[in-house]
C-alpha positions, 0 to 999 in steps of 0.5 A: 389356087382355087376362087373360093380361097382366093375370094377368101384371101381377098376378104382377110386381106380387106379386113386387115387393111380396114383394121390398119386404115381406123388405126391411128399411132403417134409416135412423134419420132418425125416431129421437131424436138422442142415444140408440140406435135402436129394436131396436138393443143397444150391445153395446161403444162409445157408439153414439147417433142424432146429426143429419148433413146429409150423410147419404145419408138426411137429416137423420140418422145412427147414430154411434160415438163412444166413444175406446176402446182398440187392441183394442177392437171397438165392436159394436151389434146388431139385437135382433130379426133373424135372418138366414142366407144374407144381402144386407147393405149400409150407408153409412159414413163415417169421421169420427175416429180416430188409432189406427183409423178407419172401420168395417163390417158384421157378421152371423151374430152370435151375441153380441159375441164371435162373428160375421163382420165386413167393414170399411173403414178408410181410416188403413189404406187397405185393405178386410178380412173377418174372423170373430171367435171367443170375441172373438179376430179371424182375418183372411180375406182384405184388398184395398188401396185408396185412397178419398176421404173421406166416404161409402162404401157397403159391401155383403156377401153370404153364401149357405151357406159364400160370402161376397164383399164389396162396396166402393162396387159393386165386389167385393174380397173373396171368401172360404169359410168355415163357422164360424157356419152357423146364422142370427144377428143383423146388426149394425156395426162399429168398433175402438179410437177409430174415431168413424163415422157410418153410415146406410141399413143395408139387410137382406135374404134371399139 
């Protein structure tokens, strides 16, 4: 093999491990079931590590279980994350809920009352990006559809003031906003008495 495609090979192979190292994936299936997982704070709702054998990663998820009320916004944080320009994604699955069901990823999170948040609820039957101020929600934009149950992978990108959201890989939601410009932490997302599950929560820098 010649040096210049060895030279080649060790560039390619330093970009994957890069790429790989700024990575980060939860997939709670080494956490204890029945309590938070390790660097996440339950902010608002019960949010516990609860076994799930149709998760995407076996044999565990992260689940919201608390029966709130109409107003409430369920929310766990990373502790240890800052993030700016931002390639988020998790899978989500909606298992309860009268009033509300489904739930979502938030990021640029300064605390629980202020952060961005993209959802799914399928009672709804519609897919919407919010910001969320001193704990008030403004809506952006909402895309309708009808999904089946079970799993779904959600997906959001923001670099600078552009966000677009992704729905099982297709986009819906395109928007510009410049409330929160500073990094924050990443975290999910339910309202009122939606119970979900979530699983493989993916980071990384866009």
């Amino acid at each position: 093999m010649s040096t210049l495609v060895l030279a080649i090979s060790a560039v390619l192979l330093a970009t994957s491990l890069t790429a790989q190292e700024q990575k980060k994936v939860w997939s709670f299936d080494l956490d204890p079931a029945g309590a938070l997982p390790k660097g996440f704070t339950g902010e608002v709702g019960e949010w516990k590590v609860v076994a799930d054998t149709t998760a995407p990663s076996r044999p565990n998820a992260l689940a919201q279980v608390a029966k709130n009320d109409g107003e409430t916004y369920n929310v766990v944080l990373l502790s240890d994350t800052t993030f700016k320009n931002v390639d988020l994604s998790v899978n989500m699955k909606a298992v309860a809920g009268e009033e509300d069901q489904g739930g979502g990823l938030v990021w640029r999170a300064k605390d629980a009352q202020n952060y961005y948040i993209a959802r799914y609820n399928p009672l709804e039957d519609n897919y919407r990006v919010y910001k969320v101020t001193k704990g008030w929600r403004k809506q952006f934009q909402s895309a309708a559809l009808k999904l089946t149950p079970g799993w779904h992978t959600l997906r959001v990108t923001m670099k600078d003031d552009h966000i677009e959201c992704f729905l099982d890989s297709k986009k819906y939601l395109d928007v510009k906003d410049s409330t929160f410009t500073e990094a924050g932490r990443i975290g999910l997302w339910s309202k009122a008495d939606a119970q979900s599950h979530f699983d493989e929560l993916t980071v990384a820098e866009k």
